[in-house]
C-alpha positions in Angstrom: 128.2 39.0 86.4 126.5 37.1 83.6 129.3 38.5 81.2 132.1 37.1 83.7 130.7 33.4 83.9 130.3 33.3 79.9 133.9 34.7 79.4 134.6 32.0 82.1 132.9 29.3 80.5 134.3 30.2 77.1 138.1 30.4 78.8 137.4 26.8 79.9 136.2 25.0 76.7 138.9 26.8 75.2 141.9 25.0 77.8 140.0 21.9 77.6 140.7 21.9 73.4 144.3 23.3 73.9 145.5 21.1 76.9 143.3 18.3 76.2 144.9 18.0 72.9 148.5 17.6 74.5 150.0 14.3 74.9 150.8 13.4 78.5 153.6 10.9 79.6 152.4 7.5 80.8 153.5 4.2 82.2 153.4 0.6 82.6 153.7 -1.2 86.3 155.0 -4.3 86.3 155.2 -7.7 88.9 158.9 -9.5 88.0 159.9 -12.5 90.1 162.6 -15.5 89.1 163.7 -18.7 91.0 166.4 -21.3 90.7 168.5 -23.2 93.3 169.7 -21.0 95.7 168.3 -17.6 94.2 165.0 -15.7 94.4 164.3 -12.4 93.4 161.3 -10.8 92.8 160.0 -6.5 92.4 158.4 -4.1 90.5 159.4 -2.7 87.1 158.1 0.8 85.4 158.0 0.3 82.1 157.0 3.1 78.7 153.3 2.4 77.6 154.5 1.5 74.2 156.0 -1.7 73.1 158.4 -1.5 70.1 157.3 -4.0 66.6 158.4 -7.3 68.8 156.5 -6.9 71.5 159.2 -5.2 74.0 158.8 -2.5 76.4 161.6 -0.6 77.8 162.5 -1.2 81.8 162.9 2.3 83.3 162.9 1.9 86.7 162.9 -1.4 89.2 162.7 -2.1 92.7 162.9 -5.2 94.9 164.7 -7.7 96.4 166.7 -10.5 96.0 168.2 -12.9 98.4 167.1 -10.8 100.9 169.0 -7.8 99.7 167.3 -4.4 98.5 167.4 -3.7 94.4 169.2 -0.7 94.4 169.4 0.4 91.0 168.6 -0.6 87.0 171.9 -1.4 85.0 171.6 1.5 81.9 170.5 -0.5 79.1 174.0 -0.9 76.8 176.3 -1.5 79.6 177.1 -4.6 80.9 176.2 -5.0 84.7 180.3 -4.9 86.0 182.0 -8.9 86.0 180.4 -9.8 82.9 181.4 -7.7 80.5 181.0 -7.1 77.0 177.3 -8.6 77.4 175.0 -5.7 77.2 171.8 -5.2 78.3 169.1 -3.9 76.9 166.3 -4.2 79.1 163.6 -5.0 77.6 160.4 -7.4 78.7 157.5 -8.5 77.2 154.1 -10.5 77.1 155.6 -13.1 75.0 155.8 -16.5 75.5 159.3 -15.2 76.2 159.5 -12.6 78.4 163.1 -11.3 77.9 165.5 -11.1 75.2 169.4 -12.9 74.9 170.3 -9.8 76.9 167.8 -9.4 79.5 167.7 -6.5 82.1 170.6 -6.2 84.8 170.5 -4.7 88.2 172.3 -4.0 91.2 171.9 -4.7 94.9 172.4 -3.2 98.7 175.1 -6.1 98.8 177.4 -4.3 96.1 176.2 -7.3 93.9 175.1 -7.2 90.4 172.7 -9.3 88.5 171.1 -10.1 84.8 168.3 -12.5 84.1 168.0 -13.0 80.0 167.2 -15.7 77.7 169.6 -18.2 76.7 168.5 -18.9 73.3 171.8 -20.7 73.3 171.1 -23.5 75.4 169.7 -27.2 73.9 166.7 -26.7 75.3 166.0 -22.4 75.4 165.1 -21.3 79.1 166.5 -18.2 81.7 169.5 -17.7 83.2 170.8 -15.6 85.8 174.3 -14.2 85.7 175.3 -13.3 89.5 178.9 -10.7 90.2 179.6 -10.6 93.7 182.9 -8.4 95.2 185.8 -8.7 94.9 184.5 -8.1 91.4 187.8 -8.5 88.1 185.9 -7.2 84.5 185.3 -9.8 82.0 182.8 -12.6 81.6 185.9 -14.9 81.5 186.6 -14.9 85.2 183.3 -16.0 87.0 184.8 -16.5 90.4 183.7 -18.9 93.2 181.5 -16.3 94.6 179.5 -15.7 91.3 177.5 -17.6 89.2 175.4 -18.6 86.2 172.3 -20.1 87.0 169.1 -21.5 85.7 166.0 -19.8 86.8 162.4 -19.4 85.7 160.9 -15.9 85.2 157.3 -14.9 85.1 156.3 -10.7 84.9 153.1 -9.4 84.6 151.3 -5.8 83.8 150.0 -5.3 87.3 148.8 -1.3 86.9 148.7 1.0 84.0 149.3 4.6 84.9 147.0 7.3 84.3 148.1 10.8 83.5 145.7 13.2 85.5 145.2 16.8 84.6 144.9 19.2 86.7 143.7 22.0 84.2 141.0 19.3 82.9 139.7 18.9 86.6 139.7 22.4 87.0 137.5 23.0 83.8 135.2 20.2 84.8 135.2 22.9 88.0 134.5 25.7 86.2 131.7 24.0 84.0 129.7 22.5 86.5 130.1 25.5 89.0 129.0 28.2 85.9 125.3 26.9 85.8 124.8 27.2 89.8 126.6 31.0 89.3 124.3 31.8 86.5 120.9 30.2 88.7 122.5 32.6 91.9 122.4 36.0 89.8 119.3 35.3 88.6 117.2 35.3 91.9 119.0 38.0 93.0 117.7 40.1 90.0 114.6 38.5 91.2 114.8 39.2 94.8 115.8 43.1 93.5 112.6 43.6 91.5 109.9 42.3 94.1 111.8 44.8 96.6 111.6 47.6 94.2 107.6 46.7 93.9 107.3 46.4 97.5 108.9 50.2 98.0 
């Protein structure tokens, strides 16, 4: 029995330096919201855990709301959400003073509407914009119809959770080792317990 909790012991420090030494996938979670006249939107994003040399993290997933309607989807970074094409985005977002880049993050919505906050470094005086493509939808930033829009907004985001990779084999070892010494206590008054019985008889 002793043998068996050793060999156990000695599998789980072993795990612990092979799995513990393998890199586990982790994320950012993020609080988005914007404002201007007529428009407010506001979600979640799920970012990577590492921000590339300007301070950027990559947008990998979102969720929602705006005006009301459901965010149903992130616009693949190097496509242009549809009625404002060839403007690409790239989603990214930041910590910086500002936030998102000259091509910003797109989305689309339960409506069958499409929208992409980014930074008009254009402008006379820099700030956010929001470029809005409502149905009937016709390709090409050139024809903005009545029902869509380029609007000034404000944007704020925030890190609101960083997530923890858990590991299952590391809880299990933690198991294993603090269970062993109670094991090894157990077999030992039982040898005990056997030798007073055999003085007895």
């Amino acid at each position: 029995m002793k043998n068996l909790v050793l060999s156990a012991i000695a599998l789980a420090t072993t795990s612990g330096l092979v799995f513990g030494t393998m890199p586990a996938a982790s994320a950012l979670s993020w609080s988005w919201n914007y404002s201007g006249t007529g428009v407010a939107a506001n979600g979640t994003f799920t970012t990577n855990d590492t921000p590339n040399n300007l301070g950027f993290y990559l947008i990998t997933g979102i969720t929602g709301k705006r005006n009301g309607e459901t965010i149903t989807g992130l616009q693949p970074a190097g496509t242009p959400i549809p009625g404002n094409e060839p403007f690409n985005v790239d989603n990214l977002i930041s910590l910086n003073t500002q936030q998102l880049t000259g091509d910003g993050f797109g989305y689309s919505t339960s409506g069958g509407n499409y929208s992409s906050p980014f930074f008009a470094s254009f402008l006379p005086t820099p700030s956010y914009l929001e470029v809005f493509s409502a149905p009937p939808i016709t390709p090409g930033f050139e024809n903005l119809g009545l029902e869509d829009s380029e609007l000034p907004i404000s944007f704020s985001a925030t890190i609101i959770t960083v997530s923890e990779p858990t590991s299952i084999v590391s809880l299990l070892i933690l198991g294993t080792l603090v269970g062993a010494p109670s094991l090894l206590k157990r077999h030992n008054l039982s040898k005990l317990t056997q030798k007073k019985l055999e003085k007895v008889s």
